[in-house]
C-alpha positions as CSV (number, residue, x, y, z in Angstrom):
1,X,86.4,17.8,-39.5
2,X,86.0,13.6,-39.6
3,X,83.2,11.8,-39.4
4,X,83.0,12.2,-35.3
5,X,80.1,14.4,-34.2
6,X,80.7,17.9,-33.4
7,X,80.9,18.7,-29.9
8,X,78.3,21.8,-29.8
9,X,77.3,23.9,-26.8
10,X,74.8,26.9,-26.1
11,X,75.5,29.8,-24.2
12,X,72.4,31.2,-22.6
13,X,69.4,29.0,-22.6
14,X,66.6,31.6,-22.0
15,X,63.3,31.6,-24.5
16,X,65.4,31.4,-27.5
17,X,68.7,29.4,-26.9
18,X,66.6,26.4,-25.2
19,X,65.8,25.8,-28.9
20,X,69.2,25.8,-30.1
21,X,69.8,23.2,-27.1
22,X,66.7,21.1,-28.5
23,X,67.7,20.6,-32.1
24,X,71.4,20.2,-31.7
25,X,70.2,17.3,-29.3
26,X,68.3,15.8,-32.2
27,X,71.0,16.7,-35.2
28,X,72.6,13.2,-36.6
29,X,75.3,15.2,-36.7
30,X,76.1,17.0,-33.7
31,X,76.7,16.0,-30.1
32,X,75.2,18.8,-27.4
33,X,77.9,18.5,-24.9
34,X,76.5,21.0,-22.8
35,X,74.9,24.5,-22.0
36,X,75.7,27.6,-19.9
37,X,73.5,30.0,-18.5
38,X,73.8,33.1,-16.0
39,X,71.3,31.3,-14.3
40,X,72.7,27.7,-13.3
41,X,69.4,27.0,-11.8
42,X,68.6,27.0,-15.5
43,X,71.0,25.5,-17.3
44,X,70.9,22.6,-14.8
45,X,66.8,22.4,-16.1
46,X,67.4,22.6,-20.0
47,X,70.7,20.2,-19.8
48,X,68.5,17.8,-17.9
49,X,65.6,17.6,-20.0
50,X,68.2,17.3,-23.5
51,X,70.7,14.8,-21.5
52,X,73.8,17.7,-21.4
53,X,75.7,18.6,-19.2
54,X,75.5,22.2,-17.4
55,X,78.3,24.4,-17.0
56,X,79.1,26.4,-14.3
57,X,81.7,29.1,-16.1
58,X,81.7,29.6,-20.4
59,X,85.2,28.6,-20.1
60,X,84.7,25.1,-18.8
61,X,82.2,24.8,-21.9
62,X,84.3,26.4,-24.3
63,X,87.3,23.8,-23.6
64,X,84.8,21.0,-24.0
65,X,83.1,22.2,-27.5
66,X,84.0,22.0,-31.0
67,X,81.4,24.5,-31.5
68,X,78.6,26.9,-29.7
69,X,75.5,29.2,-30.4
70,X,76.1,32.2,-28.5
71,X,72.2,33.1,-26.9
72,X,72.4,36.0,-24.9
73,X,71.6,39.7,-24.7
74,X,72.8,42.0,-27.3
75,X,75.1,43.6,-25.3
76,X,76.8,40.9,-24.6
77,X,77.4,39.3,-27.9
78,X,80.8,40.8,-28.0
79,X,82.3,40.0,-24.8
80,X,81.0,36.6,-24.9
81,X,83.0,35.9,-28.1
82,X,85.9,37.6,-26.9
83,X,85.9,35.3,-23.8
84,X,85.5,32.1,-26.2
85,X,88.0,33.3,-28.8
86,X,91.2,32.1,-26.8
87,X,89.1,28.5,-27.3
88,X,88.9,28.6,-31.0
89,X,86.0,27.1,-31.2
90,X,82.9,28.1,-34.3
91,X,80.6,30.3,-33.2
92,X,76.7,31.1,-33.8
93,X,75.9,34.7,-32.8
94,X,72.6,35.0,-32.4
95,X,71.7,38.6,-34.3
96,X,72.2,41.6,-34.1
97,X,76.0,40.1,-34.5
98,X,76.9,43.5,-32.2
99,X,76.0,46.4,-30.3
100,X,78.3,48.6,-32.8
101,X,79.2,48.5,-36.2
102,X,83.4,48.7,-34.6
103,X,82.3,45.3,-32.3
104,X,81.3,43.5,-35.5
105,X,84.0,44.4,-37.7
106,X,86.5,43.1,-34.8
107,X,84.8,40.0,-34.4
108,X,85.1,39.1,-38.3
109,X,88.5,39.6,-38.3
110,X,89.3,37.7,-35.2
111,X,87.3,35.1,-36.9
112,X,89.6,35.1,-40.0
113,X,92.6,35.4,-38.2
114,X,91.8,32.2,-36.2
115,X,90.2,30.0,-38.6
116,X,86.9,30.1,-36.8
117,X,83.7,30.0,-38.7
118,X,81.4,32.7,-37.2
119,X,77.6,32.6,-38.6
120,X,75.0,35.5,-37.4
121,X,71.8,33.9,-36.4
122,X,69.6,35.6,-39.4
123,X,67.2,32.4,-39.2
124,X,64.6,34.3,-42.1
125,X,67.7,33.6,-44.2
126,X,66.6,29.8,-43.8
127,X,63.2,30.3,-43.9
128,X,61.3,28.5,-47.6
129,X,60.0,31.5,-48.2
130,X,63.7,32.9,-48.7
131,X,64.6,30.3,-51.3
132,X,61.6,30.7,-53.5
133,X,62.4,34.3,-53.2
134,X,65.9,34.3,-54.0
135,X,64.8,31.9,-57.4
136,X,62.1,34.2,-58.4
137,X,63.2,37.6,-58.1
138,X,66.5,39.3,-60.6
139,X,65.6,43.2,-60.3
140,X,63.9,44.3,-57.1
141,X,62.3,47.9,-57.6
142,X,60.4,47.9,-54.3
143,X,60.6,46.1,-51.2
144,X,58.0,46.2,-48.4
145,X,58.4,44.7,-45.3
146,X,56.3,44.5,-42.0
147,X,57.5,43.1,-38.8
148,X,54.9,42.6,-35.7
149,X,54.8,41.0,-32.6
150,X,53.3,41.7,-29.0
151,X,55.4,43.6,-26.1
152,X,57.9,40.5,-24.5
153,X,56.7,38.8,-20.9
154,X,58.8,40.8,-18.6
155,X,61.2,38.8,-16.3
156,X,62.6,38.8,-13.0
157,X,65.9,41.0,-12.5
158,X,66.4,41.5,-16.5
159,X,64.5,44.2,-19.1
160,X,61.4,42.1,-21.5
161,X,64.1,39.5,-23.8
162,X,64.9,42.4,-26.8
163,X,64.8,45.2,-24.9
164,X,67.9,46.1,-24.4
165,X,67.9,47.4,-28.0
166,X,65.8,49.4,-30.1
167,X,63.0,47.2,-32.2
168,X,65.3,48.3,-35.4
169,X,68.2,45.9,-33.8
170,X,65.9,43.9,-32.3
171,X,63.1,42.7,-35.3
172,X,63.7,45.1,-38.3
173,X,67.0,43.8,-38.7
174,X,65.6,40.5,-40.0
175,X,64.1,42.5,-42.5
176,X,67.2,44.6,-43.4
177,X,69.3,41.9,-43.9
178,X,67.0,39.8,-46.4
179,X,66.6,43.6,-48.2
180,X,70.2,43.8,-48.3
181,X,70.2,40.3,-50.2
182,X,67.8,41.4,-52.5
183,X,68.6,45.0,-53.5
184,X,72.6,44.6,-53.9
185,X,73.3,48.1,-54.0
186,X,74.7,50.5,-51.3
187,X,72.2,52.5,-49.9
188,X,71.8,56.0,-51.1
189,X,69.4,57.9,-48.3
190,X,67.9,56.7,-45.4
191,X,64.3,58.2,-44.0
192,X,63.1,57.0,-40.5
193,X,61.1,57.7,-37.0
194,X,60.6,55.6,-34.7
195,X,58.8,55.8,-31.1
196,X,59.8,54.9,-27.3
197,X,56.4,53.3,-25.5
198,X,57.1,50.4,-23.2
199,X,61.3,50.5,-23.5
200,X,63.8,52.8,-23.4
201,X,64.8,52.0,-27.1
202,X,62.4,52.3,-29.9
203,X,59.3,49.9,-29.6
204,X,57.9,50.7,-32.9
205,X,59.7,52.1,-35.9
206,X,59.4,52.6,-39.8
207,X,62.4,53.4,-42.2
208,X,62.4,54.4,-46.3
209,X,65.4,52.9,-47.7
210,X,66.6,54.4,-51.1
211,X,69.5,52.1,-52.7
212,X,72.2,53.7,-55.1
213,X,70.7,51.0,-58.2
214,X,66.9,53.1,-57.8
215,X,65.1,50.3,-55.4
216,X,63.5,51.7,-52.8
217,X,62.3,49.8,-49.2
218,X,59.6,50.4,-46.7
219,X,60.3,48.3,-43.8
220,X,57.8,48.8,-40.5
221,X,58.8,46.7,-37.2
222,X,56.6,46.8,-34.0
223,X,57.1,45.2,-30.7
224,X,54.2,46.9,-29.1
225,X,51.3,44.8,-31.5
226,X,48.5,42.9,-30.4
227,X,48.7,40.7,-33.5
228,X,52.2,38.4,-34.9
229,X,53.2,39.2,-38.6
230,X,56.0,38.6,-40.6
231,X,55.2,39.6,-44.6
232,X,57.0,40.6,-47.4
233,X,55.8,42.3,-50.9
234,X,58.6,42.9,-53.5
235,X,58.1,44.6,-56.9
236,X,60.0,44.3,-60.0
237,X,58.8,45.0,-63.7
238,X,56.4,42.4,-64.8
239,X,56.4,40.9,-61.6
240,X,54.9,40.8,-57.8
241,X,55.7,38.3,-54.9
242,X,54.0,38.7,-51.6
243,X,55.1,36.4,-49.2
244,X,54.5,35.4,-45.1
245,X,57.4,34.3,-43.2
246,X,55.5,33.3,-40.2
247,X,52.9,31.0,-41.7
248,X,54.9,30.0,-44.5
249,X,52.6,30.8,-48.0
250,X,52.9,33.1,-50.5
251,X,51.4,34.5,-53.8
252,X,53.7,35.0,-57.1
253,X,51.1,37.9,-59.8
254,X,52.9,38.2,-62.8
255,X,51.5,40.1,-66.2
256,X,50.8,38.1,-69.0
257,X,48.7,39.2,-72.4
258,X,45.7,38.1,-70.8
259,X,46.2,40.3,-67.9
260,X,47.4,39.7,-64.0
261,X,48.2,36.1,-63.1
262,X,48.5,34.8,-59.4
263,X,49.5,31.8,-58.5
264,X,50.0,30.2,-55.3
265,X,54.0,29.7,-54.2
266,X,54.8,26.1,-53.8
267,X,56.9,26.2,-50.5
268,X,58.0,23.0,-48.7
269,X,57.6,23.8,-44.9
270,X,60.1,23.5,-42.8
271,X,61.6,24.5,-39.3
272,X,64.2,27.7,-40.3
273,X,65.8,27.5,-36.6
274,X,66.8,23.7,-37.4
275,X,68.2,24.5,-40.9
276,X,69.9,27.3,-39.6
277,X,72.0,25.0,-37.3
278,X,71.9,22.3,-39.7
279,X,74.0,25.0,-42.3
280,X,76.3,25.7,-39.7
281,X,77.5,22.1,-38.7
282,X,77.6,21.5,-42.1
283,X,80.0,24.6,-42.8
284,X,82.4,23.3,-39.8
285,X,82.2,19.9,-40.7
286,X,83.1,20.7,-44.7
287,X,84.8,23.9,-44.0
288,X,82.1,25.8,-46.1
289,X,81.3,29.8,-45.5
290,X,78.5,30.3,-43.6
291,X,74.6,31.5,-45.6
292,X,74.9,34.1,-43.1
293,X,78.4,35.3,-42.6
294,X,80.2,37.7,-40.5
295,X,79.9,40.4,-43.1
296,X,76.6,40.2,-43.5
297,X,75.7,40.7,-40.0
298,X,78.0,43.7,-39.9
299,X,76.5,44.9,-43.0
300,X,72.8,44.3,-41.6
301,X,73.9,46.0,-38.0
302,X,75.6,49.0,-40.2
303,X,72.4,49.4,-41.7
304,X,70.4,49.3,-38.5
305,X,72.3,51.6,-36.4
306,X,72.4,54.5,-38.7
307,X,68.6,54.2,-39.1
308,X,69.0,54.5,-35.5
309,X,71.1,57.3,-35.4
310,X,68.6,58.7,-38.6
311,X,65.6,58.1,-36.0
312,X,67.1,60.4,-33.0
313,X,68.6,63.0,-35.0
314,X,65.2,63.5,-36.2
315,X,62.6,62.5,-33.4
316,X,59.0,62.0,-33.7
């Protein structure tokens, strides 16, 4: 890549990819040629208010990008990079990368195959709390993680945004991605229930994760709460971090001969979302791999859909 901007785009601007359409409009880096949406209505309103133009089909956009973040439903992650792939242009998958473990793996090899760097939007993965994490912790013995956040508004002609997936695919999978990070070790057993309130899928569901290298995780995710949280707590000897995603703080105990110190974890704030898309310019641009590559998000979606499958061979 030279020193010219990237030409970026954004397929499906709902509640999430009007973001990716904001900060690619403000990157040094990037020029946001345009956007696409099911709904041109929309599209026409979120290219207007970033100066972009809107696209009437994903292929018109996909000849006019270098790159694009790739917004929409779950179930339509694979088709809509099938229908870009002929374009060879970078793509951003917003995550789960897949509705099956066989989608995913195609997509990473299409990916190789064409040169294409392909990035799963895992945005905790950018998050300050991740780094400080990632320094602190060698030996993980036990994770626990806790993901909550009120039923979605429900829309006009589509399910609640999320929906169309159980909350394992749709929150946990933050969560079992950055455990995945931190445990490196296959997994060994998997224990899990979930229930079905407001959805079809799962709205709330809790997993026990036992990994081959003796760390165990506890990971709860909720769609259904009155209250927004995002913690976790990991444990290894001598050692205890708990830390929150959503407002950004965290405490570091550690034992010492005059017993249990805590200390408060020094985290420079920042916007994760902006970061995110920040890495993946800079992997086009320099040819990097991604922070979050295809892999992992077929590793993370492996993970999820057998505590999936766990959860209804064994319902509550």
């Amino acid at each position: 890549m030279n020193n010219n901007k990237v030409r970026v785009g954004v397929i499906g601007v709902g509640s999430l990819g009007q973001w990716h359409a904001r900060i690619y409009s403000e990157l040094q880096d990037t020029e946001l040629v345009g956007v696409y949406d099911a709904d041109f209505a929309r599209a026409q309103e979120i290219a207007e208010r970033y100066n972009a133009h809107p696209f009437k089909t994903m292929d018109d956009l996909g000849a006019a990008c270098d790159a694009a973040s790739i917004v929409v439903p779950t179930n339509l992650h694979y088709d809509v990079f099938q229908q870009m792939l002929p374009h060879k242009i970078h793509m951003l998958v917003e995550k789960p990368i897949a509705l099956s473990y066989t989608q995913a793996k195609a997509m990473v090899t299409q990916a190789e195959a064409n040169g294409i760097v392909l990035q799963v939007g895992h945005v905790e993965r950018f998050n300050p709390v991740m780094a400080f994490l990632e320094d602190h912790l060698s030996n993980a013995r036990f994770i626990e993680a806790t993901r909550l956040a009120p039923y979605p508004p429900l829309r006009d002609g589509a399910p609640p945004r999320g929906t169309e997936v159980s909350v394992v695919l749709d929150l946990m999978i933050h969560d079992l991605d950055i455990i995945l990070q931190l445990a490196r070790s296959p997994v060994k057993s998997i224990n899990a229930t979930g229930v079905a309130v407001l959805s079809p899928t799962e709205d709330i569901a809790n997993a026990r994760i036992s990994f081959e290298n003796g760390c165990v995780a506890n990971v709860t995710a909720s769609r259904i709460s009155q209250d927004k949280l995002r913690k976790i707590r990991v444990f290894q000897d001598n050692t205890y971090l708990s830390l929150d995603y959503m407002n950004q703080t965290g405490q570091l105990c550690r034992k010492t001969k005059s017993g249990i110190e805590a200390m408060a974890v020094p985290i420079e704030k920042a916007e994760p979302l902006a970061k995110e898309l920040q890495s993946f310019v800079h992997c086009i641009r320099h040819k990097n791999n991604p922070v979050v590559t295809g892999e992992d998000g077929t590793a993370a979606l492996r993970l999820a859909v057998a505590i999936c499958q766990t959860i209804q061979e064994n319902p509550s």
